[in-house]
N, C-alpha and C positions, 0 to 999 in steps of 0.2 A: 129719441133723436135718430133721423136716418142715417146710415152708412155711408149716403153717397153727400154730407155735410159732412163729412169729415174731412176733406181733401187730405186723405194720407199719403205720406212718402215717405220711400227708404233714405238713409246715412248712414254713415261709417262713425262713429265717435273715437277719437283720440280717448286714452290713458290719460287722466289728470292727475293732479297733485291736489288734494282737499283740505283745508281745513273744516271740524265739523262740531257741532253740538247735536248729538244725539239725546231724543226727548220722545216722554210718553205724554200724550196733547191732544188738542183740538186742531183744525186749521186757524182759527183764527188768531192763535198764539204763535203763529209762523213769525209774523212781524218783528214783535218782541224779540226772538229766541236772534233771529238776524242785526238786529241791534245788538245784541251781548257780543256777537259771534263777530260784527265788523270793529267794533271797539277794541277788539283784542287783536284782530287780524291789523286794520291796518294799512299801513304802507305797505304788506307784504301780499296785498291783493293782487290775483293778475285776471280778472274775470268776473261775469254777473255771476248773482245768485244761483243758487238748485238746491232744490227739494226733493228729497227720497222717501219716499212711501213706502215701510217696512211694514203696512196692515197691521189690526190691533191698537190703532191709536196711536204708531210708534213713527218716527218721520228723523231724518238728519236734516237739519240747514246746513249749506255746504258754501264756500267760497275755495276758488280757485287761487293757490298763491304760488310764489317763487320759490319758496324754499317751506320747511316744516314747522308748524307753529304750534306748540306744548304750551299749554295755561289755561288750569284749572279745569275747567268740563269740555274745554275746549282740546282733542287733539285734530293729529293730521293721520292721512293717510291715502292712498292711490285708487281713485275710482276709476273702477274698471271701465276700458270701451269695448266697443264690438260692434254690427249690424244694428240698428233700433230702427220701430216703426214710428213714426210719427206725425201730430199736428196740432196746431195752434189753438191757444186757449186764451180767450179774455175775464181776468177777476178785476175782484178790489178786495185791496190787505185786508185782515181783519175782517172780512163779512162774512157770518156764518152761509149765506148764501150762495154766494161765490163755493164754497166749502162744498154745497151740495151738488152746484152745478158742475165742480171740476168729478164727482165722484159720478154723475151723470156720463158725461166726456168721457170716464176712463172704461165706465161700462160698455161705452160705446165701442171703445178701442178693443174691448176683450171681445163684444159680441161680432163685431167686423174681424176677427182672428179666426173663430172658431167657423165662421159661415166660408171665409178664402182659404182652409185648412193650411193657416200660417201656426207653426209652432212658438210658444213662448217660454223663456227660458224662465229658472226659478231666483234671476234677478230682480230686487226690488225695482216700481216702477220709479219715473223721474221727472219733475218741473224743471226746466229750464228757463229763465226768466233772458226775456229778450229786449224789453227794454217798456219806461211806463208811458202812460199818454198825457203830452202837457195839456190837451185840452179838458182832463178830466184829472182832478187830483183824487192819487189814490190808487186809482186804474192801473193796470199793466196787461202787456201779456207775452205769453210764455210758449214754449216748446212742450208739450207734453211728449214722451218718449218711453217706449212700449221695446225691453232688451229681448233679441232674439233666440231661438233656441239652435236652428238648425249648425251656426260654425262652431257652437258648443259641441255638439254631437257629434258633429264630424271627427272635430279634436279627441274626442273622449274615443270616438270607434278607432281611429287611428292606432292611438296609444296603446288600447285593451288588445289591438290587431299584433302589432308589434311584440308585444309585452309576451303572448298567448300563441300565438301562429310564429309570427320571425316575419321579417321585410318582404318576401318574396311573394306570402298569402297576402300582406300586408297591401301592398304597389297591385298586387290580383283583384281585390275585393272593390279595394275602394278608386278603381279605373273611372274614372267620367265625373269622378266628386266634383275636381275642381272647376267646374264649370255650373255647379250649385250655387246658390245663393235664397235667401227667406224669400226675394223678390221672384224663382224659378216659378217657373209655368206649374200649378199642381200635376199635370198628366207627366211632367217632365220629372219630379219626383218620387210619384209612384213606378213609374220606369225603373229608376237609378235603383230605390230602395229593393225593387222586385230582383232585377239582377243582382245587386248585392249580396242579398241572401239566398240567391242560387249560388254564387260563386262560393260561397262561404261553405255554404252545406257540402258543396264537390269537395272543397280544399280540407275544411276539417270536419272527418267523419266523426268525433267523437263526439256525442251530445252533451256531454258534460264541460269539456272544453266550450263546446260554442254558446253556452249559457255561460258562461264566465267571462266568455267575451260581448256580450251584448248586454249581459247584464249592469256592466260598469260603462254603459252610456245612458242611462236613466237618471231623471231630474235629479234633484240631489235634495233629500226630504228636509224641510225647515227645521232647523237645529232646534229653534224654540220650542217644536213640537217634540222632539224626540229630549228634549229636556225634563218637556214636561209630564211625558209618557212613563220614562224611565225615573223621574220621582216620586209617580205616583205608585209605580212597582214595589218602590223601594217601603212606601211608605204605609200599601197595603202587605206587605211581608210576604207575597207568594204569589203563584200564577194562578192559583184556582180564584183568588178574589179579585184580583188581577182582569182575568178575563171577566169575571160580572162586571165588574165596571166599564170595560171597554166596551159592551155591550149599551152602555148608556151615553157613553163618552160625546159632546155634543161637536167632537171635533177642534179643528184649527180656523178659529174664526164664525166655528157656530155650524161649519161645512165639514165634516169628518171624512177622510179619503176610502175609507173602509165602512165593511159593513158586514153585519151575520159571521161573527169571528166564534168557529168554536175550535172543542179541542178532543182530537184522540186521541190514541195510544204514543205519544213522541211526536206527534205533530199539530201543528196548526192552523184550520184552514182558513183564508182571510178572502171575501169579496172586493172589488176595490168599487165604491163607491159611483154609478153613469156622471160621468160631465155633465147630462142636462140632462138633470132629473126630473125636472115636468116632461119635457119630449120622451124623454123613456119612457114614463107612465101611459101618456098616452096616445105612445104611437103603438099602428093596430099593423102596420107591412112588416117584416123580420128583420129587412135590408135597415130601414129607418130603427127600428126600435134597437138594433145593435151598434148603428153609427152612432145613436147618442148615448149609449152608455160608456164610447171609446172615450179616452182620453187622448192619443193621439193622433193629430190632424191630417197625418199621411194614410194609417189606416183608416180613419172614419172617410173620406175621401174614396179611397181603395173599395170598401165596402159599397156605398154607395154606386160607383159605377160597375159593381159585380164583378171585380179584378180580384187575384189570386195572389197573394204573398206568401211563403213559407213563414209557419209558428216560430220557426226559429227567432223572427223578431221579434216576439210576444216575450220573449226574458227581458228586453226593457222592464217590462212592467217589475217583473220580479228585483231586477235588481232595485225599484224605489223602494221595497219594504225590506231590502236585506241590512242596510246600516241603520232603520229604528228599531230589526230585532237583536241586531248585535248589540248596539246599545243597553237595551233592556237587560237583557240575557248575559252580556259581559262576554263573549264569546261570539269567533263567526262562524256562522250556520250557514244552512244549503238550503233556497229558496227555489221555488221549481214553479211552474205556469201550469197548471192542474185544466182548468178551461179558458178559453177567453172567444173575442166576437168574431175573432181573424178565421178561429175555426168551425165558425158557427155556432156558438152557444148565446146568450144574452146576457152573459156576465163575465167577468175574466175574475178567476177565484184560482188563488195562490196556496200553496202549500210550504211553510216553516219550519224545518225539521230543528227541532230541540237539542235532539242530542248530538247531532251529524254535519260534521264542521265540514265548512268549505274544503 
């Protein structure tokens, strides 16, 4: 499906009030699960349908109500808003087909993100149902909607600024943010982010400070995954089998974020996995074979037009593996950015110190 069929647009989403059935399924068991979900809801509905794509099979039916509705599998609770990309989808309930096409659609929304180096946040994605078609029973269609990353990030560098620096570095750093948005110009992002991390580097000399501050604006790694990391730990008894396994590990979803994880003397070195791993393989230019190993949209971007950022913001990266090693390990440790593509290498490989707490 081409890009330019997707007539995307930006919005704002409101904070709702939910009720939900949370289920591990098919699509075509959405219907069903909606039926259980308005039988109990009710009078107390104030809105269409949505659907939450948790990946893995795992999905909420959601209805919008007035007040909170407890019963049985059925709770409530506040879906989050923020910025979302979005565009319109046509199914029919129940068809495994439909089922395929909307996973068609959403690939499409991913592949259009990573070509307009738009960031996406580690929000699950969302159906919005907008209303069905009487000339076709069955039919509907819906809002798909794709949560953003960047006013997350903002918020997070804010806070980490504050928290680390004090208000003053804080109001320094982040001068011309508000005038960001996921819809900003990409040249007009790589700009902000380049200054950014000058201003930051002037303000605080100490590199260990400025990894602690950058580091706590990085995705926030899927719970399920570090649930099931840190079970597995438990349940091979030690780090040395630990890591063989990891070595196998087929990932979150079949896509594992790392890669070539071993271990020396108190540390451990972690690759993090290219975003487009065919394009890394078989790109043969330096510029291209490093922007598709990035994960983030500002530097792969950056890279591409032969622009200069300071490493400094390469401890993103680090801060995504520092809460699955603290997890595992039961303690916080001190993660460090070892190489990555900002400084020219073709991998960004992380360092885990074992014994050597934050």
């Amino acid at each position: 499906m081409a890009n330019d069929q997707l007539n995307v647009h930006w919005k704002t989403v409101d904070d709702t009030l939910v009720a939900t059935i949370r289920f591990q399924g098919k699509y075509e068991e959405i219907g069903d699960y909606f039926t259980k979900l308005e039988d109990v809801v009710g009078p107390h509905t104030d809105g269409g349908r949505i659907v939450i794509y948790r990946g893995g099979g795992t999905m909420e039916v959601c209805l919008p109500v007035r007040e909170p509705v407890e019963s049985g599998e059925v709770t409530s609770r506040v879906l989050e808003g923020g910025e979302v990309l979005c565009t319109t989808f046509r199914g029919t309930y129940g068809s495994e087909e439909s089922g395929k096409e909307l996973g068609t659609r959403f690939g499409a929304m991913w592949q259009y993100t990573i070509e307009h180096h738009i960031g996406v946040s580690e929000a699950p994605w969302r159906e919005v149902h907008l209303g069905d078609d009487p000339e076709n029973p069955g039919a509907y269609t819906s809002e798909l909607q794709v949560p953003m990353l960047l006013p997350k990030w903002l918020e997070r560098f804010d806070e980490s600024l504050g928290q680390f620096a004090g208000d003053e570095v804080r109001r320094d750093v982040l001068a011309g943010s508000e005038s960001l948005t996921p819809a900003s110009d990409t040249d007009e992002k790589i700009a902000w982010v380049k200054g950014a991390m000058e201003r930051l580097d002037a303000a605080v000399p100490d590199p260990d400070t400025r990894r602690e501050i950058v580091c706590r604006c990085a995705h926030i790694y899927p719970a399920a995954q570090i649930e099931k990391l840190k079970s597995k730990y438990e349940e091979l008894g030690g780090l040395e089998p630990f890591m063989a396994w990891l070595k196998e590990d087929p990932g979150y979803e079949g896509a594992p974020y790392y890669r070539d994880p071993e271990r020396a003397d108190g540390v451990i070195f972690i690759d993090k996995a290219p975003q487009q791993g065919e394009k890394f393989k078989e790109a043969t230019e330096p510029a291209v074979k490093r922007a598709a190993a990035c994960h983030c949209p500002i530097i792969k971007a950056t890279i591409l037009r032969g622009e200069e950022v300071s490493p400094t913001f390469c401890n993103c990266g680090a801060g995504w593996f520092k809460p699955l090693w603290e997890a595992i390990l039961g303690h916080p440790v001190k993660v460090t950015c070892e190489e990555s593509v900002l400084q020219g290498h073709d991998r960004c490989k992380f360092a885990i110190y074992l014994n050597e707490k934050s």
